[in-house]
N, C-alpha and C positions, 0 to 999 in steps of 0.2 A: 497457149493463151497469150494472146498481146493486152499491152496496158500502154496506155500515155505516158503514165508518170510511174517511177518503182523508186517510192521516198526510204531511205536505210538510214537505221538510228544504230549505235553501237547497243544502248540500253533501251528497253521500252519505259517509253514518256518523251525520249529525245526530239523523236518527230513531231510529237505532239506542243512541247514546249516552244520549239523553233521555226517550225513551217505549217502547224496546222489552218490555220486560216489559208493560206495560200491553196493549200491541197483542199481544203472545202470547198472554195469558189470554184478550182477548176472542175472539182463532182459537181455542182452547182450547174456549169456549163456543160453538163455532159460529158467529160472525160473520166476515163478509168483509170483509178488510182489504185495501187497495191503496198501495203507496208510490208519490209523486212526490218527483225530486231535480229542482231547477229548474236544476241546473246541472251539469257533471261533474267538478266540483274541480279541472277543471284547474289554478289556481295552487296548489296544496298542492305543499311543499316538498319533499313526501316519495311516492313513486311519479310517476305519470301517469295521464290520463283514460281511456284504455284499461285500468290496472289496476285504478284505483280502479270501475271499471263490473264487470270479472269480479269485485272483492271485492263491490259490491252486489250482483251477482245473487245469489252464494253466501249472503250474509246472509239475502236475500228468503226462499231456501229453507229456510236452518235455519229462520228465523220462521214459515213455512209462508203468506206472502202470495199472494194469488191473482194478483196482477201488480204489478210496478214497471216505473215509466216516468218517461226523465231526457229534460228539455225542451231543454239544451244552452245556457240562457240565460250570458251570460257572465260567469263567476265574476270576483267582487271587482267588475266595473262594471254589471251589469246595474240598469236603474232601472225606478222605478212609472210607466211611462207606455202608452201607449192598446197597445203594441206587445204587453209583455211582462202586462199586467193580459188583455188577449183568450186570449194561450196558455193562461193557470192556467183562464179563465173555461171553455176548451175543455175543459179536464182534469174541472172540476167538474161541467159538463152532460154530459161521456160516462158517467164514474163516476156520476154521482147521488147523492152520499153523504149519509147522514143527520148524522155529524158529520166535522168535519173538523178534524185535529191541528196545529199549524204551529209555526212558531219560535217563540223567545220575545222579547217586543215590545220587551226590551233586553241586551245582550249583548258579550262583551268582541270579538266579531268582528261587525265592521257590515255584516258578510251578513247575520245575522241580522234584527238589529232589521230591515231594511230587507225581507227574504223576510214578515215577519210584519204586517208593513203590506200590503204587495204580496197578500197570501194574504187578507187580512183585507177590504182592497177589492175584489177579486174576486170573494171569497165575496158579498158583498152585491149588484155589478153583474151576476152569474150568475143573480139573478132577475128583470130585466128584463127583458120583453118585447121591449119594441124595439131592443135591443143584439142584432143576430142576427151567427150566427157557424154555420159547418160545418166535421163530421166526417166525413172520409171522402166527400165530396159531398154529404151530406145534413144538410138545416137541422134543425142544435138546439135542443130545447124548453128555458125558460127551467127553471131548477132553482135554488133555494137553500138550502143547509141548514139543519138546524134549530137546528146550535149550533156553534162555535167555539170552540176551546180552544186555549189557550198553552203547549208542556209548556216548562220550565226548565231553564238550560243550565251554560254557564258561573258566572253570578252569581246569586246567590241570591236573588231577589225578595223570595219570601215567597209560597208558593201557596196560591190559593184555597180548593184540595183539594188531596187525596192521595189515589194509587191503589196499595191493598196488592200489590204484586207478590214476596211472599215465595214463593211457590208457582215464579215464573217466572225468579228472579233468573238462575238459572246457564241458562239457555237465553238469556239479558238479553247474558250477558257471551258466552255462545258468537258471538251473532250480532256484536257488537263484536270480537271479534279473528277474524272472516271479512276484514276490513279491515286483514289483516297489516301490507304494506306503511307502517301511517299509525302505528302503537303498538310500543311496546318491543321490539328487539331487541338480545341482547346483541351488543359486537363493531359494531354498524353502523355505516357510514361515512357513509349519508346524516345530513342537518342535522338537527339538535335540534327540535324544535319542543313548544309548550306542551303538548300529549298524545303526545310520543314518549319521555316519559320513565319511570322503572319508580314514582315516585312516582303518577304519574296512575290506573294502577290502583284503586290506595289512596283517592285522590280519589273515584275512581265509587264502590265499595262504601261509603265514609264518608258520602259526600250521600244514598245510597241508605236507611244506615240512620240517618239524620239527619231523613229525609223517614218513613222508617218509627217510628222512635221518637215521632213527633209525632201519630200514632194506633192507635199502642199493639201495633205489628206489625215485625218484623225486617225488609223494608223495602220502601219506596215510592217513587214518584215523582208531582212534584209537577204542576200544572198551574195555568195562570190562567184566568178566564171574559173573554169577551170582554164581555159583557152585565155582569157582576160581579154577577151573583147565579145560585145554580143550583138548579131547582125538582126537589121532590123528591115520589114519591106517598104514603110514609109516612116518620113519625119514626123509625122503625126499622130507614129506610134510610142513617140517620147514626150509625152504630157510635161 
């Protein structure tokens, strides 16, 4: 199967809170998007991996993804070693993607930064030859993409670019509270945590038109290049 875009969250909601609008417009446009969650969030303080898996599919769907697939690796301790770098590598030679989305390479949850190394080495050993790996019984040709992006999370980097997703905001925030269980409810008895509060809301559309105010549109989101420069066919493609 090829896809355009193979957007990878360490937990499922990650995609969703940081690049969904982006990956809407481009289904919007026709392109096939695919999510990977490398993990099932199980330690989230708030639901379980069974819910948080029915909340991602239902996101998958409002987004209109052509397939999501959670690898199971294990939240909070999973590391970059030959074990868990072959599963992504797997992911990236079935999908085929032209580019691929991943964390952000630093972050106040150290799933992250670490999903974003792990994704980022992958992407690179996925077009080795002699690294052979099968799906489904059959040996995979080597693939590697053509580009690498960081979308922005938590902390504020400073991104490379910015993708106008004024057109997709509120289908953005639909596919974020398919993920009931993990954001505001009034009355709740489960634990607090840093996005279950009614401020966080506020949070998202502020960064959103924080990122959007910074190219002259209601709002955006940001990304890093992995390469740190990104080539363009005309000046006119720099609004």
């Amino acid at each position: 199967m090829n896809c355009d875009i193979l957007a990878i969250g360490a937990h499922p909601d990650d995609i969703e809170l940081a690049c969904s609008g982006t990956l809407i417009k481009e289904i919007n446009n026709g392109k096939k998007v695919v999510l990977l969650d490398l993990t099932l969030g199980e330690l989230g303080s708030r639901g379980n991996s069974s819910i948080r898996t029915r909340e991602a599919t239902k996101s998958a769907q409002i987004m209109g993804a052509a397939e999501r697939v959670q690898l199971n690796l294990s939240d909070g301790f999973f590391e970059i070693n030959e074990t868990s770098l072959i599963e992504v590598i797997k992911q990236i030679r079935h999908f085929k993607p032209t580019t691929i989305l991943a964390n952000a390479t630093s972050d106040r949850h150290p799933d992250h930064g670490r999903a974003s190394d792990l994704v980022r080495r992958a992407a690179f050993l996925s077009g080795l030859v002699r690294i052979e790996t099968e799906h489904h019984g059959s040996i995979q040709p080597a693939h590697r993409p053509d580009s690498v992006f960081f979308y922005l999370q938590d902390r504020n980097i400073g991104p490379d670019f910015v993708v106008d997703i004024t057109d997709t905001f509120e289908t953005k925030i639909e596919c974020i509270k398919a993920f009931d269980s993990q954001f505001y409810k009034p009355n709740s008895t489960e634990p607090e945590t840093p996005i279950s509060t009614k401020s966080f809301w506020d949070f998202i559309e502020a960064r959103a038109r924080d990122y959007g105010r910074s190219i002259g549109k209601t709002f955006g989101e940001g990304f890093i290049c992995e390469k740190g420069l990104v080539g363009v066919d005309r000046v006119n493609d720099l609004f």
